[in-house]
RODO-2510 file (C-alpha; in nm, 4 decimals, decimal comma):
residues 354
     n   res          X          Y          Z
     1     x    24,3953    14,9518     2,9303
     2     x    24,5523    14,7295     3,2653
     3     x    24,5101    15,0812     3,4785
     4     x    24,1802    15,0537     3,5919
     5     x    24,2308    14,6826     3,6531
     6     x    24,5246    14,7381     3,8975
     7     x    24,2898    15,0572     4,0614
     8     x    24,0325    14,7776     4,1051
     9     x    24,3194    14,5456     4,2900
    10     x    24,4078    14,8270     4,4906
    11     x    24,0504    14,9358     4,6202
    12     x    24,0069    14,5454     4,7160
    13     x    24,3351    14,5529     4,9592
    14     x    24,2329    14,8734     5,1147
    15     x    23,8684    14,7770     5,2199
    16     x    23,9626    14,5257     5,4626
    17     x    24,1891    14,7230     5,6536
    18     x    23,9588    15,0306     5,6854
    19     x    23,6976    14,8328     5,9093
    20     x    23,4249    14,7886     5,6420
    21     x    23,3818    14,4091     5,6169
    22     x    23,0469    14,3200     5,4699
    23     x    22,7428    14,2768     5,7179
    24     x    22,7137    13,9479     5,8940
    25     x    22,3530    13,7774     5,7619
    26     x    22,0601    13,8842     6,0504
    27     x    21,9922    13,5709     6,2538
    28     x    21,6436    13,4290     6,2323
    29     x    21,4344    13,4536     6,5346
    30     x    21,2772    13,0757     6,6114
    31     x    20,9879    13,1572     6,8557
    32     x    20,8871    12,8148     7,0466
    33     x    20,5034    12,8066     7,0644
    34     x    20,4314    12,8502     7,4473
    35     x    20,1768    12,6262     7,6228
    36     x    19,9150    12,7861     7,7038
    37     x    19,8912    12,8584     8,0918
    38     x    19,6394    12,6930     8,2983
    39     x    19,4604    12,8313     8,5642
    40     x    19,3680    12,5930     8,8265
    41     x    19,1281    12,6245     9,0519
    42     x    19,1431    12,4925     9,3999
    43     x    18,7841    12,5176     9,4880
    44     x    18,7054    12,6541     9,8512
    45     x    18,5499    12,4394    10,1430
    46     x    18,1602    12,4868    10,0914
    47     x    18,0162    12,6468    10,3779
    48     x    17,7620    12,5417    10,5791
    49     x    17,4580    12,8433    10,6320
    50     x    17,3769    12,6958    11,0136
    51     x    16,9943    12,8700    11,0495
    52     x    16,9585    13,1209    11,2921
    53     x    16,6876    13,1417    11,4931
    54     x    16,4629    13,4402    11,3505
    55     x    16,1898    13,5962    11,5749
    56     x    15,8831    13,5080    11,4414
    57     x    15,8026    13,9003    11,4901
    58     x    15,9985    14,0130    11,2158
    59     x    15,8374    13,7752    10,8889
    60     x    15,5940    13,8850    10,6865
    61     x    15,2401    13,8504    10,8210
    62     x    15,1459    13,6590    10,5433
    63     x    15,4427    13,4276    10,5762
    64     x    15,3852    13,3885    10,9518
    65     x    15,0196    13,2773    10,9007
    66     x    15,0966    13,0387    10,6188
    67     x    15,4096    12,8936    10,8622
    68     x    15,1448    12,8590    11,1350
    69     x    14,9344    12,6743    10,9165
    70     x    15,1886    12,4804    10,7864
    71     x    15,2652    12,3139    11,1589
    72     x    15,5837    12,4973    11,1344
    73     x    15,4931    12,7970    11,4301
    74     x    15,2762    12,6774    11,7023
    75     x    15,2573    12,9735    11,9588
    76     x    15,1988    13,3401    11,9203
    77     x    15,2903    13,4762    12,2069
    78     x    15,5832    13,6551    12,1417
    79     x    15,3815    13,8627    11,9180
    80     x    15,2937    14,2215    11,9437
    81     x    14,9288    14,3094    12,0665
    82     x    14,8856    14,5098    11,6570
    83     x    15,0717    14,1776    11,5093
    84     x    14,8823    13,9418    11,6782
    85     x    14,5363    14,1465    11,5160
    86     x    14,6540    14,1716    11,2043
    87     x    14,7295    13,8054    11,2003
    88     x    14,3732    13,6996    11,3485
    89     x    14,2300    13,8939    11,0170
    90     x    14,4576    13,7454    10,7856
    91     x    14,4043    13,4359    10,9490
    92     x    14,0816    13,4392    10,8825
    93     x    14,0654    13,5279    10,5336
    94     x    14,2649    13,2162    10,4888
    95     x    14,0268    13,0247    10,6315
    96     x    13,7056    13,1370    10,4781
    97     x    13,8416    13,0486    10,1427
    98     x    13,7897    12,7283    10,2022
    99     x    13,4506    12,7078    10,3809
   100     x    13,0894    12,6910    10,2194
   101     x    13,0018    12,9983    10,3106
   102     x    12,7233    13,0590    10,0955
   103     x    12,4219    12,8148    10,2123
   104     x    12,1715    12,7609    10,0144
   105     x    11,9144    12,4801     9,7997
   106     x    11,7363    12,4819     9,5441
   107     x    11,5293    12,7998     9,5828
   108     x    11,6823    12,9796     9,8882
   109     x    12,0094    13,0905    10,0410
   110     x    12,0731    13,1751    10,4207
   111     x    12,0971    13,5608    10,4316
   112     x    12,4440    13,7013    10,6522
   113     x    12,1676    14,0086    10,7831
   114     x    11,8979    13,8049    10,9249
   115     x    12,0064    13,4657    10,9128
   116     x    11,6449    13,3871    10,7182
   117     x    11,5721    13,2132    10,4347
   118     x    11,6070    13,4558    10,1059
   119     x    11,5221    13,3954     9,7667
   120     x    11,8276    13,2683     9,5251
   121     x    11,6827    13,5523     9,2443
   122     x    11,6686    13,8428     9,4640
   123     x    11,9419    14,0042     9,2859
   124     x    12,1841    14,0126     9,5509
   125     x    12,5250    13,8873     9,4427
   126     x    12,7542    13,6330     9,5779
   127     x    12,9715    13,8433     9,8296
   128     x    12,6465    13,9715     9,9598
   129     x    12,4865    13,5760    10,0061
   130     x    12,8304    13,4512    10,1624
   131     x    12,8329    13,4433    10,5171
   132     x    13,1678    13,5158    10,7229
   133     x    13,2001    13,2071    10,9153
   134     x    13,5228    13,2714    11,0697
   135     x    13,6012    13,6298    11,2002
   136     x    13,9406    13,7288    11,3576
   137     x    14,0005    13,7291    11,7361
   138     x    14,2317    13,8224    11,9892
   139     x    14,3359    13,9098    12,3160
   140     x    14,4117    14,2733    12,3868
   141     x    14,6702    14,4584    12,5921
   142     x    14,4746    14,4390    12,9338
   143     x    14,3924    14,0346    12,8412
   144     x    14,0367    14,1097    12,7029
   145     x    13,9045    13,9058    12,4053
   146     x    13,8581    14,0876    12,1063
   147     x    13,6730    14,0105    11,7893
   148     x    13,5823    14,1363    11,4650
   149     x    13,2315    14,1655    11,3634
   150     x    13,1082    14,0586    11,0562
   151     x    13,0327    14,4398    10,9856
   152     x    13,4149    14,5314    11,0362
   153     x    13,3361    14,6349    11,4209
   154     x    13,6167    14,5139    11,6550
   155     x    13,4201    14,4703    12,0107
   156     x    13,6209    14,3916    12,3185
   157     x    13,4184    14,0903    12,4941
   158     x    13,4250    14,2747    12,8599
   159     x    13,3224    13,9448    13,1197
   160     x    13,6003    13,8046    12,9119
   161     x    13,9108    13,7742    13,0913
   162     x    14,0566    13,4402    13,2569
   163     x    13,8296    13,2446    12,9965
   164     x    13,9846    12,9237    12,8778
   165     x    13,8313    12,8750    12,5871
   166     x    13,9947    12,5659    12,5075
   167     x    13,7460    12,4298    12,8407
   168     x    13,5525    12,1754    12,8193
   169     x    13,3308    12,0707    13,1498
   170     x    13,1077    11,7922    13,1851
   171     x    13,1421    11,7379    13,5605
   172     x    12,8887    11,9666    13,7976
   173     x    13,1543    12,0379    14,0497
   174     x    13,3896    12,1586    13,8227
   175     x    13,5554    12,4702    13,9913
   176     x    13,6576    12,6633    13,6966
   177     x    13,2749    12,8107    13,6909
   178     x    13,1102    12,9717    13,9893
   179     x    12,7792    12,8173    13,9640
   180     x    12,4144    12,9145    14,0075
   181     x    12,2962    12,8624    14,3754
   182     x    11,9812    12,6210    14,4271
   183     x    11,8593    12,7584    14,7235
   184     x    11,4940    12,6932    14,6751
   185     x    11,3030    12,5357    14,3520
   186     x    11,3600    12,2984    14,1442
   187     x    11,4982    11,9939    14,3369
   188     x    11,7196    11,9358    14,0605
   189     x    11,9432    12,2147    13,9155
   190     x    11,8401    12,3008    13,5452
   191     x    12,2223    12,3520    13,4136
   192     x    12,2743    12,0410    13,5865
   193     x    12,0766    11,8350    13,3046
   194     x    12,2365    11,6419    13,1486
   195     x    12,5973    11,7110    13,3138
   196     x    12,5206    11,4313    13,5590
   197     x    12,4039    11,1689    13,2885
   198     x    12,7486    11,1170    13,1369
   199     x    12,6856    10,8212    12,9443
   200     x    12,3284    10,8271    12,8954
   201     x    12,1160    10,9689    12,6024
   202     x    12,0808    11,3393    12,6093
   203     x    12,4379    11,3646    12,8259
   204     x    12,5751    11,7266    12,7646
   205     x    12,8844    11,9349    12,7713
   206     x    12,9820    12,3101    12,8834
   207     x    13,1987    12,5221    12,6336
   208     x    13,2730    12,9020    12,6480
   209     x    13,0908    13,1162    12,3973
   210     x    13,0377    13,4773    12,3007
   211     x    12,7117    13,5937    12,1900
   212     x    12,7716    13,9381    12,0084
   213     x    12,4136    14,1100    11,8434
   214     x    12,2494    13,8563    11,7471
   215     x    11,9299    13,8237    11,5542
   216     x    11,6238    13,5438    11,5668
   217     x    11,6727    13,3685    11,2244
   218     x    11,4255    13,0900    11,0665
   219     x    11,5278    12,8355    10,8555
   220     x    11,2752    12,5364    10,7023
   221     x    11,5251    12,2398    10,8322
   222     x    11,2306    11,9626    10,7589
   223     x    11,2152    12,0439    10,3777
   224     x    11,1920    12,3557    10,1981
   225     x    10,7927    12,4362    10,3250
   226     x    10,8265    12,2740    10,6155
   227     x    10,8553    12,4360    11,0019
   228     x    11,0141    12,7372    11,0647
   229     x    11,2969    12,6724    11,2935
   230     x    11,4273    12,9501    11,5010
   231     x    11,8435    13,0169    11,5813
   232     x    12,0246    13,2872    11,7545
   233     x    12,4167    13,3044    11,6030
   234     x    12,6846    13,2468    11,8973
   235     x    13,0723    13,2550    11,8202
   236     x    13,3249    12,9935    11,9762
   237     x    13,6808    13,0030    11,9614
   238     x    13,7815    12,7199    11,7817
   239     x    14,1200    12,8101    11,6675
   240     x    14,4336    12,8802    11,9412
   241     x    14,7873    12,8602    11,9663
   242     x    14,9662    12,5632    12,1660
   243     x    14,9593    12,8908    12,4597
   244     x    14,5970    12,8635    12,4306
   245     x    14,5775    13,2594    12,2916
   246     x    14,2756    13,3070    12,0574
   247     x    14,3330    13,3228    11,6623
   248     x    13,9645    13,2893    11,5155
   249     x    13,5914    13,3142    11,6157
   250     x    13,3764    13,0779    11,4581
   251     x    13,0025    13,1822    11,4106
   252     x    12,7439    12,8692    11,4795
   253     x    12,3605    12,8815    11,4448
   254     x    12,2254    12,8212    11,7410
   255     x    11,8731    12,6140    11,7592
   256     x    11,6998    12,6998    12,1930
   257     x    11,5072    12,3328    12,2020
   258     x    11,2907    12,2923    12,5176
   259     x    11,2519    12,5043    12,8593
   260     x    11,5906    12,7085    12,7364
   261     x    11,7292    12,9266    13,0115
   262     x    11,9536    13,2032    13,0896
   263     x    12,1571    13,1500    13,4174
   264     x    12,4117    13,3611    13,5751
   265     x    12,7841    13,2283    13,7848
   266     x    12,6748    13,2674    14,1257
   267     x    12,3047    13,3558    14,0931
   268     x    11,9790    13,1963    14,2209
   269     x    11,8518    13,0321    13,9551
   270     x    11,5155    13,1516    14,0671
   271     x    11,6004    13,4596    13,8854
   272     x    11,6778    13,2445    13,5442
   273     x    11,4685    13,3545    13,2557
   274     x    11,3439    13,1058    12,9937
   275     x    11,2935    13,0724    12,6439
   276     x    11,0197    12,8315    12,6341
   277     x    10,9988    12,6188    12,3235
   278     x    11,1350    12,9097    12,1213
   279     x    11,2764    13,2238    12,1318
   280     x    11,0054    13,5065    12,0660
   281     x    11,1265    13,7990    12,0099
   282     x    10,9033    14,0597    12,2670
   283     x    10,9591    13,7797    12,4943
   284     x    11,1450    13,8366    12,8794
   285     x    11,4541    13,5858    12,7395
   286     x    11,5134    13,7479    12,3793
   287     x    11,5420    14,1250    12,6109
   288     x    11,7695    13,9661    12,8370
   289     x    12,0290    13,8330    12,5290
   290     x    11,9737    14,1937    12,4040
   291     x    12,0708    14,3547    12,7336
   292     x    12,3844    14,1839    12,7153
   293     x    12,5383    14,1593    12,4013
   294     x    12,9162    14,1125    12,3246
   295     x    12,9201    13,9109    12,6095
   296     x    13,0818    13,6032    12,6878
   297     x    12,8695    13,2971    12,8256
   298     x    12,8889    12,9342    12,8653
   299     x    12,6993    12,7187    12,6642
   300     x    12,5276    12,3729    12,7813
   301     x    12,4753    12,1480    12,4663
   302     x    12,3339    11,7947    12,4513
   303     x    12,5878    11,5440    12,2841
   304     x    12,3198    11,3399    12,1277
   305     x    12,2328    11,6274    11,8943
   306     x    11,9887    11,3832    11,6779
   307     x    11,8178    11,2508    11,9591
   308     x    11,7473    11,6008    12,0547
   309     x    11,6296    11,7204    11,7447
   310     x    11,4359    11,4898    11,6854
   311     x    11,2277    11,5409    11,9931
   312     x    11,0954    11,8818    11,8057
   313     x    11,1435    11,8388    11,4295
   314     x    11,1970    11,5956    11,1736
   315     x    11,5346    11,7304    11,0420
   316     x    11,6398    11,6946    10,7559
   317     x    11,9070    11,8967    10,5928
   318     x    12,0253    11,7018    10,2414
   319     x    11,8632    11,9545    10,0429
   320     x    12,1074    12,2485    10,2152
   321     x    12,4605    12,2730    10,1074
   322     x    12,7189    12,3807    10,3340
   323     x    12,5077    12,3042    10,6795
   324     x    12,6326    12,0723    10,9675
   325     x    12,4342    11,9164    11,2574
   326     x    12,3840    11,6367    11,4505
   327     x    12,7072    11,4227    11,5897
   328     x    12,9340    11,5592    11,3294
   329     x    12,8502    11,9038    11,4199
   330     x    12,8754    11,8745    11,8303
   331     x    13,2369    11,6408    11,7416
   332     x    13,3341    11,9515    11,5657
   333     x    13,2484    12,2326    11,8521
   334     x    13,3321    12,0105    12,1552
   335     x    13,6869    11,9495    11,9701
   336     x    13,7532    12,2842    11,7537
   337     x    13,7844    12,0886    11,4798
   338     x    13,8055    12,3395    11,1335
   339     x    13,5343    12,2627    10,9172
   340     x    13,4055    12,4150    10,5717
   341     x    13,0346    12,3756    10,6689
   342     x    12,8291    12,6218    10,9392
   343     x    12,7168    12,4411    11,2326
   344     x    12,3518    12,4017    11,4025
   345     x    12,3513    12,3235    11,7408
   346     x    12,0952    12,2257    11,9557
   347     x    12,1415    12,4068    12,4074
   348     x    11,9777    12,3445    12,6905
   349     x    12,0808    12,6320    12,8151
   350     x    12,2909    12,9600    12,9082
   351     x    12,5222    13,0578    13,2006
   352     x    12,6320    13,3956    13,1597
   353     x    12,9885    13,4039    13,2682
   354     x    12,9923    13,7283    13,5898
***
């Protein structure tokens, strides 16, 4: 029975000295929780966008007009002869969105066609009562004023180059137009009435106009039955750049009051023809304006407008919305001021420009 005991004894010596000495325990891995890295940001100097200075050429012609508008572009003239048209139509449209441009009372509207009183139930519709008050304009290539007729024409004005139409002229020696001679006739020049009474009633101004086809409207400016009064439609430029290039046309009604005359720069005024009290339309003067259409002229216009007027008619115009005469109306041609009415003027006469 002590034989396996001393085999167990013996097995217990030898184990040590054959290399097998029991494992050593596996350490335990202690992982510190690292912190998180943070990324900083150092944040970059913020950089300044200095504008650069972007030919007006190359916006948008839409952009352009409403920067023009905005006081932000004042002159044109670095713009192509096709940019500078399509800006005088867009231009335009701007502008006639704001204007009265269907005139009318209580029972009649001003028809665009004949410029004549038509009845508010004739069936036509609103487009075709609304009358284009400003039409695009603008000087061509070769320096010639061109405009856009209310039927979509464009006409090149031929008599007009070197026309300021910014001028102005209430002196009779002004130089800037070659006057009618006075040879033999009156003693007193007839374009000279009024020029040399600067101060005094019925005092007048000279402005460039263009007179394109017109026709002989009648409107009833005393009351709705009252007398027929008879215009003629002229166009002034009333909108330019700070370089004085043409933008817009404006279309005006235009009422011939008195011994009315056509004259012509450098012409005996002997040869003048005359309107009489009103334009007639188998009459010498109405053949003469349709001899000569798309044509530009200068205009002589009394600055007392309701002195004038009321030489011939007892005006009256509170029953018609979106008309303009008398001082407000001459203020607003003498000085190009936009407005959203149609002005009715009152001439003396016509010099057509040679």
């Amino acid at each position: 029975m002590k034989k396996p005991i001393y085999l167990f004894i013996l097995l217990a010596l030898l184990l040590p000295a054959c290399g097998l000495a029991p494992a050593p325990a596996t350490p335990t891995a202690t992982i510190a929780p690292s912190k998180t890295p943070t990324l900083t940001v150092t944040p970059s100097p913020t950089a300044t966008i200095t504008p650069t200075n972007v030919p007006i050429s190359s916006l948008p012609v839409d952009v352009l007009v409403q920067k023009f508008m905005d006081g932000d572009v004042d002159d044109l003239s670095s713009l192509s002869v096709e940019q500078q048209m399509l800006f005088s139509q867009v231009y335009a449209e701007k502008l006639n969105q704001d204007v009265n441009a269907a005139i009318y009372n209580q029972r009649y509207y001003i028809n665009p066609k004949t410029f004549s009183m038509s009845e508010l139930n004739d069936g036509s519709s609103k487009k075709e009562q609304t009358i284009q008050i400003n039409l695009p304009a603008y000087k061509d290539d070769e320096g010639y004023l061109v405009v856009k007729t209310p039927e979509g024409q464009w006409v090149r004005i031929e008599n007009s180059l070197g026309v300021d139409w910014n001028m102005i002229i209430d002196d009779p020696n002004d130089s800037r137009i070659n006057w009618p001679t006075s040879t033999k006739g009156l003693s007193k020049p007839q374009w000279l009435v009024g020029l040399d009474e600067s101060g005094k009633e019925g005092a007048a101004i000279i402005k460039p106009i263009i007179i394109l086809d017109p026709v002989i409207g009648e409107i009833a400016l005393e009351n709705d039955y009252g007398q027929m009064v008879k215009n003629m439609q002229i166009l002034d430029i009333n909108q330019t750049d700070s370089a004085g290039n043409p933008l817009s046309a404006r279309l005006s009604l235009l009422i011939v009051g008195g011994d009315f005359r056509i004259f012509e720069e450098g012409v005996d005024q002997m040869t003048s023809v005359s309107a009489g009290a009103e334009i007639e339309e188998y009459g010498r003067f109405w053949q003469e304006i349709k001899e000569n259409t798309n044509k530009a002229y200068y205009l002589i216009v009394s600055q007392n407008q309701p002195y004038n007027l009321s030489l011939a008619w007892n005006i009256n115009i509170n029953n018609w919305k979106g008309l303009m005469l008398g001082d407000k109306s001459f203020e607003s041609f003498k000085n190009g001021l936009e407005e959203n009415n149609l002005l009715v003027l009152i001439g003396y006469s016509l010099i057509k420009k040679d």
